[in-house]
N, C-alpha and C positions, 0 to 999 in steps of 0.2 A: 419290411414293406418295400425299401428299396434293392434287396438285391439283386436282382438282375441289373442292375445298373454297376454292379461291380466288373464287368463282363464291358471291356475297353468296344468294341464294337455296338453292341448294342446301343452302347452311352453316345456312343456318333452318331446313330441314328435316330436316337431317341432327341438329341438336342437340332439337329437337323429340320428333322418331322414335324418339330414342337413349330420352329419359326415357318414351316412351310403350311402348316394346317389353319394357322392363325389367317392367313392370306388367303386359304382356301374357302375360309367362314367369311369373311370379306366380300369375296367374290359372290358368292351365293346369294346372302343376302342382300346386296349391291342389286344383284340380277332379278329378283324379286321385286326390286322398288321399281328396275329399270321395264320388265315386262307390264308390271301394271298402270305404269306412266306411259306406255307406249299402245296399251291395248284398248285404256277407259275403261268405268265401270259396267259398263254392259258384259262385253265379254272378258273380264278380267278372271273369274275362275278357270275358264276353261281356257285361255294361253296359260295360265298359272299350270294347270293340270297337264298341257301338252307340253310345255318346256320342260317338266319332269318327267316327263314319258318318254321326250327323244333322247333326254341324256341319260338315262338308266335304262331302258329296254333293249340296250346291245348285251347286255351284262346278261339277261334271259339267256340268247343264246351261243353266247360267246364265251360265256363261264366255262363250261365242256372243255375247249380247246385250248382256252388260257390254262387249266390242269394240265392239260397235255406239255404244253410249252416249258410249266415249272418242274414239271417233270422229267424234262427231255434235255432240258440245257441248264448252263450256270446262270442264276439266278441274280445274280451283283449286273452283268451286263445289259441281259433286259431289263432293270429298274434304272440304268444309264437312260435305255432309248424312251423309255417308257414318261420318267420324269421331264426329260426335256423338250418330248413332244406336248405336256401337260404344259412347261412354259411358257412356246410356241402357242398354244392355243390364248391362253390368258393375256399375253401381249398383243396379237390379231382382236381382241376383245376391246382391248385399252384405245389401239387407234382407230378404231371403228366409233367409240364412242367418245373421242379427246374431236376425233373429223368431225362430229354431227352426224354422218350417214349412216348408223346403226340402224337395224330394222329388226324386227320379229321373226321373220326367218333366217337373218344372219346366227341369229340366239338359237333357234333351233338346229341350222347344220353345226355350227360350231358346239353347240351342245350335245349333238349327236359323235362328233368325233371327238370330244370327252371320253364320253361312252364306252368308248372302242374302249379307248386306249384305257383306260382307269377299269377296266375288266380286267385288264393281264398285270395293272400295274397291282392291283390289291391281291389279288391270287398268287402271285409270286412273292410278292413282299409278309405275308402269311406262312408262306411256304418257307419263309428265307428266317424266319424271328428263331428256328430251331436253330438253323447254323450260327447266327449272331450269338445267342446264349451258351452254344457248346453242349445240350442234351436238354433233356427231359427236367429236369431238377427243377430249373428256375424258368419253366415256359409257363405255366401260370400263372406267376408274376408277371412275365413278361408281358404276357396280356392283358392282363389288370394294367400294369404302366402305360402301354400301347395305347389302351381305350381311355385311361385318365390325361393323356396326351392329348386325344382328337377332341375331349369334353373339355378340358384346358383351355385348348383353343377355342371351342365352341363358345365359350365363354366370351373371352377377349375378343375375338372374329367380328363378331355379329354389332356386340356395344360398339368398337369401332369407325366397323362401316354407318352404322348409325350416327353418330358424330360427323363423320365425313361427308354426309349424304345432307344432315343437318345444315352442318357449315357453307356445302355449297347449296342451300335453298332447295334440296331434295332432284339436284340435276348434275353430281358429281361421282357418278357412276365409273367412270374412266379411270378416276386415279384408285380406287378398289381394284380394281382388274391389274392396274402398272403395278401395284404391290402385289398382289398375288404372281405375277409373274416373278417379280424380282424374287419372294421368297424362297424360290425351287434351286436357285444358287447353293442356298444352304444344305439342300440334302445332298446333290449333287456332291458337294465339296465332300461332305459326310460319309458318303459310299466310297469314294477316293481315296479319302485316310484309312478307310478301314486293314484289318488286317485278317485275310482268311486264308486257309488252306481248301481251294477251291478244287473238285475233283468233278471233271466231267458224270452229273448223275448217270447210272444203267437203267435205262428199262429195256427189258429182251423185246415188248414186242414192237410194233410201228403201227404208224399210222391211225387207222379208226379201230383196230384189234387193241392198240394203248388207251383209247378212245374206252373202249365197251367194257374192257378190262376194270379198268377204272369204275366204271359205272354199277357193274357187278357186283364191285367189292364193296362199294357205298351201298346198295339198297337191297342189297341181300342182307345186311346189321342192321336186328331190329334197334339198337341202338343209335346208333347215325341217323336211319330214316327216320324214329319218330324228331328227334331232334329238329332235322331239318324239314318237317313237314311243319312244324311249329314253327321254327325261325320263318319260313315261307308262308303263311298262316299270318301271322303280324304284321311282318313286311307286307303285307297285303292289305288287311283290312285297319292296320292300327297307325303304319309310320307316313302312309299320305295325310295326315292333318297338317304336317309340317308345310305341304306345298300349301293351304288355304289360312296359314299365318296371317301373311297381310290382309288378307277380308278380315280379320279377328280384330285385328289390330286399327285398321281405320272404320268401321261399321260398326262394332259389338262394343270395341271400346274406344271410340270417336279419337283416335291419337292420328302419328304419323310416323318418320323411318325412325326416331328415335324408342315410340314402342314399339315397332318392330324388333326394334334392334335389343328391348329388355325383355318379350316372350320368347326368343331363340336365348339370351342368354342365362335367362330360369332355367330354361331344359337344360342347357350345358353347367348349371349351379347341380342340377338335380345328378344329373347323366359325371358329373364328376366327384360328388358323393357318393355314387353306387362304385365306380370305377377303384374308387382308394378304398373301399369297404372289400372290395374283391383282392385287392393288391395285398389286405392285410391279412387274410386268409392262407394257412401253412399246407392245407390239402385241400386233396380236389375232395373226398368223402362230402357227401352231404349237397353236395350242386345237384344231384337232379331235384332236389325241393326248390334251391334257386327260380331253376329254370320254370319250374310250375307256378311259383307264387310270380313271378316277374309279369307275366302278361295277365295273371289278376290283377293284380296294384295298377301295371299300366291304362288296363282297360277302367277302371274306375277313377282313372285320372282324368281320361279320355272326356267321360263322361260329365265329371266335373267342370271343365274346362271349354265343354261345348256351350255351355250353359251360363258361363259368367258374363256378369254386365259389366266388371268392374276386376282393375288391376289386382288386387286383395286379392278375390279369388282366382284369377286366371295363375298368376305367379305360382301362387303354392302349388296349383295343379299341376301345371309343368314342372314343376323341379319334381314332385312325384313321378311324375312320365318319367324323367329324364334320367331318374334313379333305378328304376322298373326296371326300364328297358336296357338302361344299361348291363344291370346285372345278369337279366337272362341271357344277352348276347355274349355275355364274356365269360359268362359259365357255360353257355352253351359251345363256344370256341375251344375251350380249355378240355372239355372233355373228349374233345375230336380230337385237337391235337397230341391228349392222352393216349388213347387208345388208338390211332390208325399206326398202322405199319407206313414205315419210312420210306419205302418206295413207291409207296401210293400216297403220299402227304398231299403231293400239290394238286391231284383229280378230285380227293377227296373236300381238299378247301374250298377248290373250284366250287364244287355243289354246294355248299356253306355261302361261299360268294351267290352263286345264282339263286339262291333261297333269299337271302338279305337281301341283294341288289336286285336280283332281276325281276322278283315281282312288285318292285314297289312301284313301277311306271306303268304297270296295271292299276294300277290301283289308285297311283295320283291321279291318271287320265279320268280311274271311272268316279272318282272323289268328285273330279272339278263337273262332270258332268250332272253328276247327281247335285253338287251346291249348285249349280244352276236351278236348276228345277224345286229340289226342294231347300235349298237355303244351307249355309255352312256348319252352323249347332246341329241341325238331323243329321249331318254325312257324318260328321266326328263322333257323334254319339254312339249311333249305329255300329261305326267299328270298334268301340269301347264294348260294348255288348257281343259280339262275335268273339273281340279277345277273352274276355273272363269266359267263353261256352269251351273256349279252347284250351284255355289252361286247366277245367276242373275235366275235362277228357284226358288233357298230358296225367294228372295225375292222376287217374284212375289205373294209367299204367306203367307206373311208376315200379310195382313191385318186380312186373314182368321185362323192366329194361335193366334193373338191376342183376336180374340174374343172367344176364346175360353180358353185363360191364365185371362181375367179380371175379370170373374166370381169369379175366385181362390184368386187374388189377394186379391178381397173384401173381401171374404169371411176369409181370411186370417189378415188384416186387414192391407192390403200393400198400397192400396189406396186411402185409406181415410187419413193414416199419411200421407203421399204425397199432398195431396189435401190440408190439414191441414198449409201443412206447406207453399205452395204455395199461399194460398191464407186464410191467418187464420180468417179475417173480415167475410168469405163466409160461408155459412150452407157447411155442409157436403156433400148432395147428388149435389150441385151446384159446389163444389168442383171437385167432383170425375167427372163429367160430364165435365166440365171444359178439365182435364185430358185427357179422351178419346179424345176430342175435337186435342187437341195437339199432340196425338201420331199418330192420322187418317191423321193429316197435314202433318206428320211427312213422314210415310207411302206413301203419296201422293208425297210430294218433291223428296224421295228415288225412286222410280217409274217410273221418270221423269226426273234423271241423268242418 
């Protein structure tokens, strides 16, 4: 479960990450109590909905170019500028609200120039999880670990800031923000120790030709594109509940930042059970059922969860979401990182990035807009209902993305160790046929629930 962690670099990053995400969860949730203290109940959905929209809707269209970037240069030195612009931000955070003179749209530009920067900081550092580990072998893992890392924190993050927010009488927002800044120390330091053989990446072509290139080789793969038309699909209609937390949390279930701060860390209880359930997993075979059950599960969490009066039920739901979701994103990553070629990794994440990221401040904006009008439990519901319409679509075509992932697999030399090891008395090519044989049965039973 843990080997990618044998791999001295990654292990830098991974302890790094771990202390910088915890601050990251901090922040967030910090920012959440801080916008609906600042906005009142009237319009507190729809700041809740636009502070998620400024700081994620750069990611829409600056995903593109951030490929470009991981692509084009050594990828350790933009996660230097990248990270310490992220600190820079979080400490401007701190003294704005340690001064008193914090305001609503300080939260928004400063959220917005998050945005930027945490486009190119995630598409690169995606890009870069191959070089840490040394190949192919243990990058499954590694993202299984990666995602059980950010749920980790999600966990501890969020309780924290709840504590803190408690402690200071629900107006202690600033020192969330001084720790999230200080923790960016850590990765910093972490990239520093590392030890790589860094080679200027090649790509022949420039400019918007690296651009379209890029874009081609993604959505020309039926593979990839249904992929990310899912991950984009969710990110859309399923992961804006997160921004209408706090409605949930002081109206549905009459609490304060302290339940706040226990329905983020259910999803990150849930969201880090999926993670080490991925981590334990020795191949990739068999993820594209992941990926189809994952926004079932979620969306009937969804729906559970819209609807609870009472911590009982809301907790279990979210740790469902939290598990859901996590696995079809990291099954969904794993497979991409499987199959693209190595010199299209970072355009190709890129669009991975802007599926995930960049539609979800669509979609918190039009969440906060809709609980306006019609109330928090119809918004959530509702995209609990779109994600199951969309998972029992992914899996109707399932058989036909398969046969266009087995090619690779061989080719790659995925299937024949499988075959090998399933059946080692058996020739090779009767192996791997064998194989197919299994996953079509597979495909046929799922079909058929």
């Amino acid at each position: 479960m843990l080997r990618s962690l044998a791999h001295r670099n990654f292990r830098l990053f991974f302890i790094g990450q771990g202390m910088s995400l915890i601050g990251t969860w901090m922040q967030t949730t910090a920012m959440a109590w801080l916008v609906g203290r600042l906005s009142g109940v009237a319009g507190e959905a729809f700041w809740l909905g636009m502070v998620a929209f400024t700081s994620q809707i750069p990611g829409l269209f600056l995903a593109p170019l951030s490929g470009v970037v991981a692509d084009r240069f050594r990828r350790r030195p933009v996660l230097y500028i990248t990270q310490t612009l992220m600190m820079l931000q979080a400490f401007a955070l701190a003294w704005l609200a340690y001064s008193g003179s914090i305001q609503i749209w300080h939260i928004l530009s400063l959220g917005a120039f998050l945005g930027v920067v945490s486009t190119f900081d995630v598409t690169v550092r995606q890009a870069f999880l191959m070089q840490m580990v040394g190949g192919k072998e243990d990058i499954a893992n590694a993202i299984a670990l990666n995602s059980s890392l950010f749920n980790g924190a999600r966990l501890v993050g969020p309780a924290l800031a709840g504590l803190l927010l408690w402690a200071g009488g629900g107006e202690n927002e600033g020192q969330c923000f001084l720790l999230n800044g200080l923790s960016y120390v850590a990765v910093l330091v972490g990239l520093w120790a590392m030890r790589l053989h860094e080679v200027k990446p090649h790509v022949a072509s420039r400019g918007w030709k690296t651009l379209m290139e890029g874009a081609r080789y993604t959505f020309s793969s039926p593979p990839i594109r249904a992929i990310l038309l899912l991950v984009a699909i969710i990110s859309l209609v399923g992961t804006p509940y997160a921004t209408l937390l706090r409605i949930f949390a002081v109206r549905n279930l009459q609490g304060g930042p302290e339940t706040l701060g226990l329905l983020s860390a259910a999803s990150g209880v849930g969201a880090l059970a999926g993670a080490l359930y991925m981590a334990a997993r020795k191949t990739v075979l068999g993820l594209g059922r992941h990926i189809a059950a994952g926004p079932f599960l979620f969306g009937a969490g969804l729906i559970a969860f819209a609807f609870s009066t009472t911590l009982w039920i809301a907790l279990p739901a979210l740790a469902v979401m939290g598990f859901a979701i996590m696995v079809q994103m990291a099954a969904s990553n794993t497979i991409l990182q499987t199959i693209v070629d190595e010199d299209k990794r970072g355009r190709v994440m890129s669009f991975y990035a802007m599926a995930f990221l960049g539609f979800a401040p669509i979609g918190a904006l039009s969440a906060g807009g809709l609980a306006e009008v019609f109330g928090a439990p119809f918004t959530v519901a509702l995209g609990g209902g779109v994600c199951i319409v969309a998972a029992l679509i992914f899996s109707r075509q399932l058989p036909r993305i398969r046969e266009h992932i087995r090619p690779i697999y061989r080719r790659i030399g995925i299937l024949p160790e499988v075959a090998q090891g399933i059946q080692e008395a058996s020739e090779p090519r009767t192996a791997m046929v064998d194989e197919d044989l299994r996953l079509e049965k597979e495909d046929a039973d799922l079909l058929k629930t």
